[in-house]
N, C-alpha and C positions, 0 to 999 in steps of 0.2 A: 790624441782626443780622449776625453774622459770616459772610463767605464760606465759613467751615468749617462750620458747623452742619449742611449738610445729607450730609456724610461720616459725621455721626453714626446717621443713619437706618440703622434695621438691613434686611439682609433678608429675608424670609418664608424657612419650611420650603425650600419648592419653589426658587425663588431660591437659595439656600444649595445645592440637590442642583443644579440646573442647573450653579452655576458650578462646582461639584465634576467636572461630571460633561464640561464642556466642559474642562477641567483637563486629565483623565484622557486625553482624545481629546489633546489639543494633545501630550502626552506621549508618546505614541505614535507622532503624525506627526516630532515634533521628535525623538526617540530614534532613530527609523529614518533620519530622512538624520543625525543627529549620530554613529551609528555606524561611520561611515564615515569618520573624523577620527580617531579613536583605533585603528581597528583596521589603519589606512593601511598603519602600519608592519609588520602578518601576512599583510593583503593583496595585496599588492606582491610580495612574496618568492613568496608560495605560489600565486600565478597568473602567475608572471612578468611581471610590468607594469612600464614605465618612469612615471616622474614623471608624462610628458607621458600616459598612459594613464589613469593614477590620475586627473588632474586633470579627464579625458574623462567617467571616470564618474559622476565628483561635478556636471560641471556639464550632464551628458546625464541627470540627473535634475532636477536642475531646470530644464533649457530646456524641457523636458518638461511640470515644471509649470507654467509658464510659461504655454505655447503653448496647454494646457489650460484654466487658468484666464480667459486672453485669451476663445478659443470656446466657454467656457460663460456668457460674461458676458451675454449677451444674453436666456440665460435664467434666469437665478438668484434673479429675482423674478416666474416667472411658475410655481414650486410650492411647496407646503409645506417649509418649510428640513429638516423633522424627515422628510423624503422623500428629501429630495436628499444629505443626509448619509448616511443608509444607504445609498443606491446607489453613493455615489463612495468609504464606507468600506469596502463589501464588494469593491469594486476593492484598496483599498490594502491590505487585507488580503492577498491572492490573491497580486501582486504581492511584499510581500517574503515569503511563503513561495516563489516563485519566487526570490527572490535567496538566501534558504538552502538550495536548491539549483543552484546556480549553480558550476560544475567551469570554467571558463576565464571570461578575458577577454571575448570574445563574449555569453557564456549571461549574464553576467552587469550587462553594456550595457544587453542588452533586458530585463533585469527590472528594472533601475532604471529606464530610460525608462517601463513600465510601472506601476513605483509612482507616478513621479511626475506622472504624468497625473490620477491620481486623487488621489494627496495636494495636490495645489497646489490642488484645489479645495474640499477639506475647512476647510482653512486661511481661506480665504474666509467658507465658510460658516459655519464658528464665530462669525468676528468679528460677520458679520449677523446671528446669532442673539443674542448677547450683547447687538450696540446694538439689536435690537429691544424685549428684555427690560427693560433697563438704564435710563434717564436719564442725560442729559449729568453732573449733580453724583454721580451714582455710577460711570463707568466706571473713574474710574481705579485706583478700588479692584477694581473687575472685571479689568480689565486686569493689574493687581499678584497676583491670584489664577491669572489664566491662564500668565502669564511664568512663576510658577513652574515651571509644566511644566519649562522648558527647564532651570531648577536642579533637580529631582526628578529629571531627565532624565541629571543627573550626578551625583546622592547613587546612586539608584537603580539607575538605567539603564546607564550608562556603566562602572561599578567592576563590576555586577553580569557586565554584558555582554564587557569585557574578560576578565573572570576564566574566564568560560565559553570563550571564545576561546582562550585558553592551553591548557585542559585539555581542550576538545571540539573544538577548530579556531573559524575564523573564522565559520565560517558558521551556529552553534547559536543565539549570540544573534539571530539572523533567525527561524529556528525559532520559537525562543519566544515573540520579538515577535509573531507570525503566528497562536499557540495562545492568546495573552491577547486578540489582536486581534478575534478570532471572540468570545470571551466579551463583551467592549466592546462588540459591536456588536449582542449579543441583548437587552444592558441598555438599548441605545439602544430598540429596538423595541420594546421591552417597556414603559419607562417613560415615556419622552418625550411632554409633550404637544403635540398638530400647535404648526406657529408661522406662522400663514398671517395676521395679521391686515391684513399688503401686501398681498393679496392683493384689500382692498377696492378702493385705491386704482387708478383710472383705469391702463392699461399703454399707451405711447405705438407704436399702429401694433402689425409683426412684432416679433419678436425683436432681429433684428440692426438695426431701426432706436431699439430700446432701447436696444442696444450702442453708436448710434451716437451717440445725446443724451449719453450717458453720459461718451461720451469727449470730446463738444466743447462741453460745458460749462464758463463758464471757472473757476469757483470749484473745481473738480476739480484742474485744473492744479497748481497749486502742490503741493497733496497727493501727488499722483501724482511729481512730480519730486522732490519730499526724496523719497521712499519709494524711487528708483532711487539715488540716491545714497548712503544708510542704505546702501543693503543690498550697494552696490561692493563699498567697504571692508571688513564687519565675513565676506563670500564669500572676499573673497583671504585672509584671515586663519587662517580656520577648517579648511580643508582640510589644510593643514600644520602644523597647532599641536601634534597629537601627537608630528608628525617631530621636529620642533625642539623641544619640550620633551625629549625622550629623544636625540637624537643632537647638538644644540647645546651643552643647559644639562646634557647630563651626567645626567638623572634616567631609571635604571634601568627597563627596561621594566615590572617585577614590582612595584614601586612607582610606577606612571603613574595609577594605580587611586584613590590616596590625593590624587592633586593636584584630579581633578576629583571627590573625595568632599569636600574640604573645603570649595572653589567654590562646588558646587551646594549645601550646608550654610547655607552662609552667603547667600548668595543669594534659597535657601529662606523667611530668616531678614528679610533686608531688601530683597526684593523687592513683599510687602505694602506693607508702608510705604513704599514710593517711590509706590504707587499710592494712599494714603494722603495724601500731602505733596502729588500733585499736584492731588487733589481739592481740597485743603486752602488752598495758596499761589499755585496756579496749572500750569497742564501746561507751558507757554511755558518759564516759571522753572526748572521741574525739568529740563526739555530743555536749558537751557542748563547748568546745573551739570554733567548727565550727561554734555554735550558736549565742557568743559573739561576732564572729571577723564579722559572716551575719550582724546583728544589727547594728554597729558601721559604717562598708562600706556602707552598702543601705542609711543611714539617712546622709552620705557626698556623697553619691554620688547624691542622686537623690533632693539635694537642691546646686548642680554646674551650674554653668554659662558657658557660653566661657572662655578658657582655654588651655594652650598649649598642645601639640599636645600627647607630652610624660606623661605627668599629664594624662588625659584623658587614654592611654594605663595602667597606674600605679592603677589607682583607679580600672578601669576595672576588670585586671588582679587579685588584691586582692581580687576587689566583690568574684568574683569567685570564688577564694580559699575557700573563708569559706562558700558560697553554697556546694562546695564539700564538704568539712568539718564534714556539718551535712549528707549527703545524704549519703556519704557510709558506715559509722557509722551503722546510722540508718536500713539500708539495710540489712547487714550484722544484726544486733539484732533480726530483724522480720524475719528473715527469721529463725530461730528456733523457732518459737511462734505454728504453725500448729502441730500437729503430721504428717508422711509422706503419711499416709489416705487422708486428708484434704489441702496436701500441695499446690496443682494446683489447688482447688478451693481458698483457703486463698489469692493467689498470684492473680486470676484472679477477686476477688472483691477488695482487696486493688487497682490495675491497676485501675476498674472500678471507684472507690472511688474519687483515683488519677486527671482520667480524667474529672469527672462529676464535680468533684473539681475545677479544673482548668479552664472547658468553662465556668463555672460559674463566674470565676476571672475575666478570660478576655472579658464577656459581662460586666462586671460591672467596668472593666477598660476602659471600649469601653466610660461608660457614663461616667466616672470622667474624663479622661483624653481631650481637646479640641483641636483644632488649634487654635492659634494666629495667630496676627501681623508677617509677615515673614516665617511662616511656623513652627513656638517656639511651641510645647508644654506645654500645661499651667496645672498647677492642679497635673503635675508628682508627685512632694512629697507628697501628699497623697497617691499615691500606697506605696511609699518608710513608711509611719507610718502604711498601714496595713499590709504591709511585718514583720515590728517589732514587731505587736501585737501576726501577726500567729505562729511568732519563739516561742517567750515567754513562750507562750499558748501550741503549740506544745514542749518544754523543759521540762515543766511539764507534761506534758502527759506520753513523753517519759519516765521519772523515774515508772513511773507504768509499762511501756513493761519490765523495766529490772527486778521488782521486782516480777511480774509475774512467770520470767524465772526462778531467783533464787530459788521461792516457788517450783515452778514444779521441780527444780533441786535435792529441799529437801526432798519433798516427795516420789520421785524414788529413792533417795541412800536410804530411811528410809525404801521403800520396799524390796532393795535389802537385807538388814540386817536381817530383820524378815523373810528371804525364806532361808538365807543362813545357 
């Protein structure tokens, strides 16, 4: 029988509204720190902030969740997921309506530290609820529906948010994300059913020596180490991408709206199907295409000049593809790594991993990256050669999670055989 056959399996009602509905949340989380990438360039001016400021904010929300995600990992399998989500969404909610009203630099530090204490843990918890849900031959199509978020997050999110920014200030889109935010999270309460079924399973000891099996586990490792390198690269990248699409390659701030409507379009479009193909040919396989096609896009993209308007849309749109390429692969692979004892801790230190990762990027994109003459960003292609080394680095990593899998695959059919 074909390795693909079982991508064919559909899923129930319920299933269908789940992954709708963890969609929905991923969109949220990922809209509110991706808004901070596009509106850089309103930001910056109208709170007086340098480079080195801006890069402060973006990466003192995620050290945040980071540091967050790390201290709840001890306990993230010992309550119902559909518990834990609401508590730590009604944080994130709270949070960026604090950041839409946020009048300086300062006020607006600590409300991003404050979302992101709670969003770094939501991020977690999703993935544990998905692979609990889920089966290994379905995630990556699960996976392919969740990514969307982050392309919806730029049909949507991003053009919508921009646009309100121009004509309401910087700070409405926060608003509003903050007014949908509260509806999301009455739908969660209201409809969700508990997801405690880890909750059978045996819990080794406290809390934190949960956290500690967790961490020195060695089939962990590997997983854990691409997931810090993933997520270097594509940190240093994203915090500046507005700058530089608008002050490098020449594309008008009033049309910036249209670059990532067409991205996240297309994205929207064949991000499915990347979680499809990886069900289908292999997650490994899709991680390496997506790795090759990241590599080749970041090092034309981020050595462009001025340039016409559709060029600039075209490069974009491919970067992208093969960021997704590697992400939901990958995603979809680690998330069979845990046993389902360990699963919401696994998820809630890889997140922390992720994010500690990432403000790390982006202070140290904060220092390479400068203003020029005009407003040009100088030094960009040097994010674009540590982007290349993390993939690399993270490709090889990754062939260890998969051979990982296989082992622990081999080991448990060789135990079925000797009980049967």
């Amino acid at each position: 029988m074909s390795s693909s056959v079982p991508t064919l399996i559909p899923f129930s009602r319920y299933q269908k509204f789940i992954v709708g509905l963890l969609a929905t949340l991923q969109f949220a989380v990922i809209l509110d720190f991706m808004l901070m990438a596009p509106l850089g360039a309103m930001i910056m001016p109208a709170l007086s902030m340098s480079t080195n400021q801006f890069g402060l904010v973006v990466s003192a929300y995620a050290l945040s969740a980071g540091a967050a995600g790390l201290l709840s990992a001890g306990f993230a399998d010992r309550y119902d997921r559909k518990k834990l989500l609401l508590f730590f969404y009604t944080g994130f909610v709270t949070g960026t309506l604090w950041c839409g009203l946020a009048s300086s630099f300062e006020t607006l530090i600590l409300a991003r530290v404050l979302t992101g204490i709670f969003a770094g843990v939501i991020g977690s918890t999703v993935l544990a609820i998905a692979a609990d849900l889920f089966a290994s031959h379905a995630r990556g199509r699960v996976m392919g529906i969740l990514q969307t978020a982050f392309a919806a997050s730029q049909v949507l999110g991003l053009p919508v948010g921009v646009y309100l920014a121009n004509h309401l200030g910087w700070n409405s889109p926060f608003l509003l994300l903050a007014g949908m935010g509260a509806v999301g999270g009455f739908v969660i309460w209201l409809t969700m059913q508990p997801v405690a079924d880890h909750l059978a399973d045996r819990q080794e000891g406290s809390a934190y020596r949960h956290l500690f099996i967790t961490l020195t586990t060695r089939r962990h490792w590997p997983a854990f180490i691409a997931t810090a390198f993933l997520t270097t690269g594509s940190y240093m990248l994203m915090p500046f991408s507005s700058a530089f699409i608008v002050n490098n390659l020449g594309v008008g701030i009033d049309t910036l709206p249209l670059v990532y409507l067409v991205t996240g379009m297309t994205t929207i479009v064949v991000g499915p199907l990347i979680g499809r193909a990886a069900d289908a040919f292999g997650k490994l396989r899709v991680f390496y295409v997506g790795s090759v096609l990241t590599i080749i896009m970041v090092t034309i993209y981020t050595h462009l000049s001025e340039l016409p308007f559709l060029w600039v849309i075209l490069v974009n749109t491919v970067l992208y593809l093969g960021i997704f390429s590697r992400l939901i692969p990958f995603q979809a692979m680690v998330a069979g790594v845990p046993d389902p004892s360990q699963r919401g801790a696994f998820s809630a230190v890889s997140s922390g991993i992720q994010q500690l990762s990432g403000g790390c990027a982006a202070l140290l994109a904060g220092q390479i990256v400068i203003v020029g003459s005009g407003g040009k960003l100088l030094h960009f292609e040097w994010v674009g050669y540590v982007l290349v080394a993390t993939t690399f680095i993270a490709g090889v990593v990754a062939s260890r999670v998969q051979h990982g899998l296989i082992e622990r695959d081999r080991r448990m059919a060789d135990t079925e055989v000797r009980c049967s």
